[in-house]
C-alpha positions as a printed NumPy array, in Angstrom:
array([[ 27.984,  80.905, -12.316],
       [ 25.939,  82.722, -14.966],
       [ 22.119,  81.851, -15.101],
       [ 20.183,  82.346, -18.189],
       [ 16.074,  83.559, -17.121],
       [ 14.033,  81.364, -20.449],
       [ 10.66 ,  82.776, -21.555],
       [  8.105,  80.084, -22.229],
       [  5.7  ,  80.356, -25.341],
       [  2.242,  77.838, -24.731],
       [  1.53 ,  75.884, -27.625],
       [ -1.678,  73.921, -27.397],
       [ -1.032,  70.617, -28.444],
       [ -3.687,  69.293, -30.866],
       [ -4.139,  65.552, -29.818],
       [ -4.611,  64.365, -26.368],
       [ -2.298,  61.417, -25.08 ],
       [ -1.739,  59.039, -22.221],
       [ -0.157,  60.266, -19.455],
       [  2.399,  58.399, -17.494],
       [  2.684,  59.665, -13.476],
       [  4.735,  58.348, -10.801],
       [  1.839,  58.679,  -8.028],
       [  3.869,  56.061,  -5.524],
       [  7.883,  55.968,  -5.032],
       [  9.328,  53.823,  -2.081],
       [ 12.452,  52.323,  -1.036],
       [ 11.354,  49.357,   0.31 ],
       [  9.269,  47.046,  -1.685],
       [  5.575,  47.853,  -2.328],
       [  3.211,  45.229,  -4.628],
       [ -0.256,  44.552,  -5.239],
       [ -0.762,  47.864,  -5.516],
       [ -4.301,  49.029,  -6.128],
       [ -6.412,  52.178,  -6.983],
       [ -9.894,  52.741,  -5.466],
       [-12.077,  55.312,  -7.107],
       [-10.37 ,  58.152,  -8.372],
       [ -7.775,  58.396,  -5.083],
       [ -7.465,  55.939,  -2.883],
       [ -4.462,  53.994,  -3.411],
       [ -3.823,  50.635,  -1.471],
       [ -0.779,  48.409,  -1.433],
       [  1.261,  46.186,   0.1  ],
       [  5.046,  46.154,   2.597],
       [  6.638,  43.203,   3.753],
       [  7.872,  43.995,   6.55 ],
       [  9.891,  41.949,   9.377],
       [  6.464,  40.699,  11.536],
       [  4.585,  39.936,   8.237],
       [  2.988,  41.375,   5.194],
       [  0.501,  44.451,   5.116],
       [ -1.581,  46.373,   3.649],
       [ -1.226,  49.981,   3.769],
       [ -3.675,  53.13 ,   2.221],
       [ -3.05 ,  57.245,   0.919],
       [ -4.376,  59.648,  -0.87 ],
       [ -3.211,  59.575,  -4.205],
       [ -0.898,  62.309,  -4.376],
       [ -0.806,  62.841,  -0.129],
       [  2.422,  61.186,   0.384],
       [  0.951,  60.238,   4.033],
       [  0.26 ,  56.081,   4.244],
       [ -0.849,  54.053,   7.222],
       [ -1.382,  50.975,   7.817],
       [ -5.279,  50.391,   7.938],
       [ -6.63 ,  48.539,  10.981],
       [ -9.421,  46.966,   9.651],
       [ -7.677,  45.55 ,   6.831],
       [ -4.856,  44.043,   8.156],
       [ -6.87 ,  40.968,   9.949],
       [ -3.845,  38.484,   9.733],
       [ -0.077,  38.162,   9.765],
       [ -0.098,  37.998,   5.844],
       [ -2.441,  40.264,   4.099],
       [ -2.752,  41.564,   0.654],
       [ -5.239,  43.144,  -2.055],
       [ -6.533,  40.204,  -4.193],
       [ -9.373,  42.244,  -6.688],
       [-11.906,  44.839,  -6.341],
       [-15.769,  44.712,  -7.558],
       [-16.709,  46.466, -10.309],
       [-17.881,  49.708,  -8.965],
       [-14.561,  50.002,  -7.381],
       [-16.152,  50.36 ,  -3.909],
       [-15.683,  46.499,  -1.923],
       [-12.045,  45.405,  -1.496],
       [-11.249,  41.596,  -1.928],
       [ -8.476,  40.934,   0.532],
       [ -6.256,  37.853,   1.98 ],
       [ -5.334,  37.098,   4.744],
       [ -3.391,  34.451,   6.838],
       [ -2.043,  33.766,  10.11 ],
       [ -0.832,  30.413,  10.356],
       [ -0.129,  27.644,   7.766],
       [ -4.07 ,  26.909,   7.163],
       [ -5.763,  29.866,   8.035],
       [ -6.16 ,  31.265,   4.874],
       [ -9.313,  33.156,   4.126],
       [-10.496,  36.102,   1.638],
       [-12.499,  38.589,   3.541],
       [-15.094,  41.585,   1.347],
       [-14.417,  44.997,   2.761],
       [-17.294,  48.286,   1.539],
       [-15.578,  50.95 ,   1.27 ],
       [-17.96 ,  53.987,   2.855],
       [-17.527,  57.319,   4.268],
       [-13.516,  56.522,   3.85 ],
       [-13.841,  53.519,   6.078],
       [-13.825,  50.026,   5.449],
       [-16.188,  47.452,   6.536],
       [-15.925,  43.479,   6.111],
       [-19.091,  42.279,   4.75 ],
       [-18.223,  38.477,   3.573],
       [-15.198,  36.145,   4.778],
       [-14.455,  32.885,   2.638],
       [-12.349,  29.934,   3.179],
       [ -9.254,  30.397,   1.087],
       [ -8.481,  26.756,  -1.032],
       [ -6.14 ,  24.305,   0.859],
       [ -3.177,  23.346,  -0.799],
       [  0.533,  22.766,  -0.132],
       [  2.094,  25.486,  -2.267],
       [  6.601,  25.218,  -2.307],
       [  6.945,  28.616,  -3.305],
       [  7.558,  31.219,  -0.823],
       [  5.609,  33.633,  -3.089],
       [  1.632,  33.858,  -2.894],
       [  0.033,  36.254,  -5.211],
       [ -4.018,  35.578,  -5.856],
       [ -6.813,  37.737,  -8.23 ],
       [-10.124,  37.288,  -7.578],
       [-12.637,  37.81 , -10.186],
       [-15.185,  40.882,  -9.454],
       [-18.15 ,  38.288,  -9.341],
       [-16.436,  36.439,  -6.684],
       [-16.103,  33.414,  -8.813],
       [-12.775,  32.408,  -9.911],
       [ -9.949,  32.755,  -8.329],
       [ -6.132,  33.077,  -9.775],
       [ -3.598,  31.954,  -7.991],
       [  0.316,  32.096,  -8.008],
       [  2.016,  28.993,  -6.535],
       [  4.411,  25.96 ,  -7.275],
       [  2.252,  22.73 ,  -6.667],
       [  3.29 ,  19.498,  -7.948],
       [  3.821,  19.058, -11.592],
       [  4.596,  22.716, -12.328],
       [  6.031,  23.973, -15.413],
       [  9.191,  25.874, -13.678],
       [  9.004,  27.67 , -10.699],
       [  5.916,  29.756,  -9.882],
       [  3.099,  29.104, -12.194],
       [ -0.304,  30.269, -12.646],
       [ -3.671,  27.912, -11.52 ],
       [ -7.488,  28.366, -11.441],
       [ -9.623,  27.48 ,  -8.767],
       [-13.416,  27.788,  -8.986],
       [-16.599,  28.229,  -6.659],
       [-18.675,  25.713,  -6.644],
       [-21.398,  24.15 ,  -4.334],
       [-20.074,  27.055,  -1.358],
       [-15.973,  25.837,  -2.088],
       [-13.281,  26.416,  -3.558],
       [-12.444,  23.967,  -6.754],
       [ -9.123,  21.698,  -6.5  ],
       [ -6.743,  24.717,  -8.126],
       [ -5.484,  23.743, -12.142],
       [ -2.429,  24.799, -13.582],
       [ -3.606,  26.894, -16.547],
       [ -1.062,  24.941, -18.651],
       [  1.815,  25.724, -20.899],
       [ -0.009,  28.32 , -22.908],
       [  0.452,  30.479, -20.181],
       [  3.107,  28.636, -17.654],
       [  6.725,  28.264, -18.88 ],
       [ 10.301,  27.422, -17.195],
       [ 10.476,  30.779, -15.677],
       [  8.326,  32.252, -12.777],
       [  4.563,  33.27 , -13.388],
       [  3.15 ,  35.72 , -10.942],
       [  1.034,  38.823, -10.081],
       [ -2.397,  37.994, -12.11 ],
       [ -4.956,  39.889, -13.284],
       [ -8.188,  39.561, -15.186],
       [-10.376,  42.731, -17.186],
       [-12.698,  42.19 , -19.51 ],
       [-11.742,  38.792, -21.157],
       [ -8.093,  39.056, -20.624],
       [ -5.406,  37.944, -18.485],
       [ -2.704,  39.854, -17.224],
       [  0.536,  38.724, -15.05 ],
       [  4.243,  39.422, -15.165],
       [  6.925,  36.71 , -16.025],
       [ 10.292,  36.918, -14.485],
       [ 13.414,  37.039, -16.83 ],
       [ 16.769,  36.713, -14.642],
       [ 16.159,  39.566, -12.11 ],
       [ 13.796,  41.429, -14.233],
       [ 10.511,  40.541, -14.927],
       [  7.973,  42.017, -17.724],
       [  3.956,  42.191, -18.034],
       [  2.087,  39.81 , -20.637],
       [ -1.936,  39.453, -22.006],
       [ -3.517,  36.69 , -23.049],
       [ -7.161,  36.218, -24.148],
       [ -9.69 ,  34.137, -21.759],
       [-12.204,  31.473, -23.06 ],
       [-15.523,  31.76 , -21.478],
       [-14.419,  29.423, -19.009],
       [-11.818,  31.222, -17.959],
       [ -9.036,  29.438, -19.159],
       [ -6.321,  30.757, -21.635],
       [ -6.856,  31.072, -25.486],
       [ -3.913,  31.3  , -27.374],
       [ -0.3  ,  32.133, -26.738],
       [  0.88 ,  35.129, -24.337],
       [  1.673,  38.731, -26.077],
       [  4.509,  40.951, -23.842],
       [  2.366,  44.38 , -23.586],
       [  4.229,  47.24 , -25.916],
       [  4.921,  50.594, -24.819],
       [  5.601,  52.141, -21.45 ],
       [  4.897,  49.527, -19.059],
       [  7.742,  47.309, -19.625],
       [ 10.372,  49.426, -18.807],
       [ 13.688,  47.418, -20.001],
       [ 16.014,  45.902, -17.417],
       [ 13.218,  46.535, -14.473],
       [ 10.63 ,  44.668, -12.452],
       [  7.917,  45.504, -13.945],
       [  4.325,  43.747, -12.437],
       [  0.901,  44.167, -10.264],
       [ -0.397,  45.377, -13.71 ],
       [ -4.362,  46.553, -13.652],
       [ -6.399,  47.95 , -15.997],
       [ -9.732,  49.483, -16.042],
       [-10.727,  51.437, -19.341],
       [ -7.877,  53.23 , -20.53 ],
       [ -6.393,  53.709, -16.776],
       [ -3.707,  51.061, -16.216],
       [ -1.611,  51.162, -12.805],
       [  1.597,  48.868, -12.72 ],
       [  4.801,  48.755, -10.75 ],
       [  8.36 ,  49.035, -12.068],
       [ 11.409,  48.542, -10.34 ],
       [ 14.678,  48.97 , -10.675],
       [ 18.288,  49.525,  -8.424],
       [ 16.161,  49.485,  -4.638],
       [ 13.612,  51.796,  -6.131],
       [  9.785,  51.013,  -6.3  ],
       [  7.43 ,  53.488,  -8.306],
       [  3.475,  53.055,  -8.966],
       [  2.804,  54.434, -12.181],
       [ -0.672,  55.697, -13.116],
       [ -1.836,  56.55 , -16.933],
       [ -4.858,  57.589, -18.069],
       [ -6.384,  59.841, -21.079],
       [ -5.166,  63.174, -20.589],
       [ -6.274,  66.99 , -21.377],
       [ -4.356,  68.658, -24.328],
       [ -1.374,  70.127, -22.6  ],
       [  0.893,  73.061, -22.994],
       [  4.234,  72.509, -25.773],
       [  6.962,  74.974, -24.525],
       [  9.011,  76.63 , -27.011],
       [ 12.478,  78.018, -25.765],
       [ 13.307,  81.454, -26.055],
       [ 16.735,  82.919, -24.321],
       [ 17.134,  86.032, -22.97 ],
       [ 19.807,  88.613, -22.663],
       [ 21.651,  86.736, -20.529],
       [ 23.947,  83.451, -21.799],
       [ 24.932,  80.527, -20.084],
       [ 28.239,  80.036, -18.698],
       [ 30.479,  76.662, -18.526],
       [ 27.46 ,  74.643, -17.184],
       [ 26.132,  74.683, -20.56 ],
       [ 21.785,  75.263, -21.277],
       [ 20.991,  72.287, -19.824],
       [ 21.573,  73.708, -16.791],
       [ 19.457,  76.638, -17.536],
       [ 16.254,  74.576, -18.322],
       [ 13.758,  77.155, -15.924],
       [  9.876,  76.5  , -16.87 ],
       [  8.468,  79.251, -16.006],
       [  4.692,  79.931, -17.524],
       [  2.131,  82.744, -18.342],
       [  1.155,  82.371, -14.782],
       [  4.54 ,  83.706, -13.621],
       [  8.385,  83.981, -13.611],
       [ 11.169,  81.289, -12.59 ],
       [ 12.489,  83.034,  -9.385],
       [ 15.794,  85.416, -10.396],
       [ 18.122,  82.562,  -8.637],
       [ 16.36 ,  79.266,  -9.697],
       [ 17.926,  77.61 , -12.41 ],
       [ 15.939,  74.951, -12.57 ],
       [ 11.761,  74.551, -11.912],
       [  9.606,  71.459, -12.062],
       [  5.868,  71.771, -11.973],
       [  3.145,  69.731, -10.285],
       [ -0.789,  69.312, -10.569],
       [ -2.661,  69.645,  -7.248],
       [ -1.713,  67.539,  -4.759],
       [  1.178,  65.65 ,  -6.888],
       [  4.541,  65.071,  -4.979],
       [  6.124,  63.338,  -7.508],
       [  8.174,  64.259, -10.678],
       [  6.026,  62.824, -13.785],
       [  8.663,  61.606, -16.564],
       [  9.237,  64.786, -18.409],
       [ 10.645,  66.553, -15.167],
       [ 12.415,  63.633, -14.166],
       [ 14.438,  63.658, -17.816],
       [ 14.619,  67.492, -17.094],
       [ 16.506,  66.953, -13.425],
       [ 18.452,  64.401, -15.116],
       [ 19.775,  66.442, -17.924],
       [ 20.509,  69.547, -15.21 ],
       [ 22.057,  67.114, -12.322],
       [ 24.335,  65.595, -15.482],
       [ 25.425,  69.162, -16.44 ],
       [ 26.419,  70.019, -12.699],
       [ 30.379,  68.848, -11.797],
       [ 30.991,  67.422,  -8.991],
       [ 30.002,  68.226,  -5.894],
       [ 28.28 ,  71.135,  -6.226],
       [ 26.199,  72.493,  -3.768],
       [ 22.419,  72.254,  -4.802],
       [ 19.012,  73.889,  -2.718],
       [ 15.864,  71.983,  -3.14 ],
       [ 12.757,  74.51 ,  -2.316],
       [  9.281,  72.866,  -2.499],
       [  6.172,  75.121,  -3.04 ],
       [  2.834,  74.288,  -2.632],
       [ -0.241,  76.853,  -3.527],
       [ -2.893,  78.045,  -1.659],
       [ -5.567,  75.396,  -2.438],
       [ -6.487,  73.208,   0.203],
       [ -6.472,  72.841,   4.563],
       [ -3.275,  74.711,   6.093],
       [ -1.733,  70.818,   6.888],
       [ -2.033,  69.4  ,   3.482],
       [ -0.032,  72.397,   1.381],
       [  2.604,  71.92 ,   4.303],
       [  2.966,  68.619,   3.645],
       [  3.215,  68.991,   0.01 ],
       [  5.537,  71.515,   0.326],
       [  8.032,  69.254,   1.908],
       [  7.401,  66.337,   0.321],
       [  8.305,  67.771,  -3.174],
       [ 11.631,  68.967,  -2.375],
       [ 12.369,  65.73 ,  -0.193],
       [ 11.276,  63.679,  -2.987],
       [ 13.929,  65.69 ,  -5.225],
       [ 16.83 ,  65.868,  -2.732],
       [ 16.097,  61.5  ,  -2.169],
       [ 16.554,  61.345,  -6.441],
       [ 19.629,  63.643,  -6.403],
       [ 21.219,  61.289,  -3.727],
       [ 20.252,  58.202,  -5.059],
       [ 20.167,  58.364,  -8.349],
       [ 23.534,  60.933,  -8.789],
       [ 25.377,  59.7  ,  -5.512],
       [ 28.317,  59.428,  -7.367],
       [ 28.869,  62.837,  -7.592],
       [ 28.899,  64.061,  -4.179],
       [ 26.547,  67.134,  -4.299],
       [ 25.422,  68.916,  -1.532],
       [ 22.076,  69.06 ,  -0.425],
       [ 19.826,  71.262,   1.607],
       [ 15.618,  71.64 ,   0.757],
       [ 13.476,  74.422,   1.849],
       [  9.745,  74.882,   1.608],
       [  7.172,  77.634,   1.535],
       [  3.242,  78.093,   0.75 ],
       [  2.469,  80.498,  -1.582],
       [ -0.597,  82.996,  -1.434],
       [ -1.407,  82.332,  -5.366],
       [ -3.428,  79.22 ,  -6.686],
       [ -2.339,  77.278,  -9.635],
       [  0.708,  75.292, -11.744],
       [  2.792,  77.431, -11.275],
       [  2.416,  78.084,  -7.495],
       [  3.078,  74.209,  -7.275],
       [  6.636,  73.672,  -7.93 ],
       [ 10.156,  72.869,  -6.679],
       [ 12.81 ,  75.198,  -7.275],
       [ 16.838,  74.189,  -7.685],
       [ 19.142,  76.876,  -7.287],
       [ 23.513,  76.008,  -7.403],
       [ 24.898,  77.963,  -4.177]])
């Protein structure tokens, strides 16, 4: 097969935008997921002995199921204050044992400084999904009590006089036939998904004072609700927002937030043409910093520490793996530059071309390609030293 080498021209783009990244992608189903500070990310795995809570780096790849947090058979993240740095979690371990216990977050550790009493009730639905307000004060709650609306619905529960109120179903402003889950509260608005069939999509409402609903739900616009998919554990704090979607056994945390002006490429082709694979195939992104490598045909960038394809490289890899016929044989090489403790870049390294060669054989398994990854550190520092590399064998 002919390669074509492309030449990339940097055009600064004169608005900034909201970036969408993938900074969490699982198999198995992850919820509640939640971002402390700028990088700690904390979330949520059923698993077969219960429910936990597990923690990373943003960006690291490496998770593990935190000691201190997971107190009970079922745990999960339930709010945050509003510095970011105390963790509201609950956690149960038999039938009435439910309690929400503060954790301070210092030195990368976590502490419990408060345990309450969760409220007692009998709830029929075998999901339980609870935000706490940052001043400790109300509490949302996900359940199916008597006289619901449909299936899981949405109730308030108060503290008052050192206990929890009786919890109220927030009413059919909010509530509806189909399942209400996964709230959350900023500012003066509520948050939480509502299941349609097997997908489910993210809706606002705004709060009286009292906290209770004030006029009729709005289905958020724009890239959270992707169409067809699961989309829920929305947060929001400024203009970050962090939500789930997922779709066909595939779970991925998305972060945006306002980002830098960033580099426009325009395509110029060299000497060389493309044979019967067509250009898509030949869609290299190499940058001022330095050349594609002579036998990649295709290269993805990464910011530091990033392991996972952000949406433009993803609709790049799609467009090349579409291009490819059928069973082809592919090699995945991850790079990682020289920023950062010997381990870490390792790590990286790997993870970006496993990342790539778990998409390829997921997403494309129809067509039978052949994969085998690689990965190297490079001596250089920068985007372009943080990569993965596809070359057809």
């Amino acid at each position: 097969m002919k390669r074509a080498i492309y030449t990339i021209t940097l055009l600064l783009a004169a608005a900034s935008a909201q970036a969408q990244t993938p900074i969490k992608q699982a198999r198995e189903e992850i919820a509640d997921v939640t971002l402390l500070g700028e990088h700690l990310l904390i979330y949520t795995k059923k698993e077969d002995q219960g429910q936990y809570l597990y923690r990373e780096e943003k960006g690291s790849g490496h998770a593990e199921k935190d000691p201190q947090l997971n107190a009970g058979t079922v745990n999960t993240a339930v709010g945050t204050n509003a510095a970011g740095n105390e963790l509201y979690v609950y956690q149960q371990s038999g039938r009435r044992s439910g309690r929400i216990a503060v954790y301070r977050l210092e030195n990368g550790a976590f502490t419990k400084t408060e345990e309450r009493k969760a409220p007692r009730f009998l709830n029929h639905s075998p999901n339980l999904g609870m935000h706490l307000s940052e001043d400790r004060k109300r509490l949302l709650i996900t359940a199916e009590l008597a006289k619901s609306e449909g299936y899981d619905d949405l109730y308030l529960s108060e503290w008052q006089n050192g206990r929890w109120s009786k919890p109220k179903n927030l009413g059919k402003e909010v509530n509806s036939r189909a399942a209400e889950f996964a709230p959350y509260v900023s500012g003066d608005s509520l948050f939480f998904s509502r299941k349609q069939g097997e997908a489910a999509y993210v809706y606002t409402v705004p709060l009286r004072e009292g906290g209770t609903p004030a006029g009729e739900p709005v289905k958020l616009k724009g890239q959270v609700n992707r169409e067809g998919a699961f989309n829920a554990y929305y947060k929001k704090a400024g203009e970050q927002e962090l939500w789930v979607s997922a779709a066909a056994d595939s779970y991925v945390a998305y972060l945006t937030e306002k980002e830098a002006p960033k580099a426009e490429p325009s395509e110029e082709p060299a000497a060389e043409t493309v044979a019967a694979a067509g250009p898509a195939v030949a869609s290299g992104t190499a940058t001022a910093a330095g050349p594609v490598s002579e036998d990649a045909v295709l290269q993805l960038t990464y910011g530091f520490n990033q392991v996972y394809m952000n949406e433009e490289s993803e609709k790049q890899l799609r467009s090349f793996l579409e291009a490819l016929p059928n069973g082809a044989a592919i090699f995945v090489e991850g790079f990682s530059d020289a920023q950062g403790p010997e381990a870490g870049k390792v790590s990286v390294s790997r993870q970006r071309a496993a990342f790539v060669k778990w998409y390829i054989l997921n997403k494309f398994n129809h067509k039978s390609f052949k994969t085998k990854t690689g990965s190297e550190v490079l001596q250089q520092v920068g985007e372009q030293a943080r990569r993965v590399e596809l070359k057809v064998q």
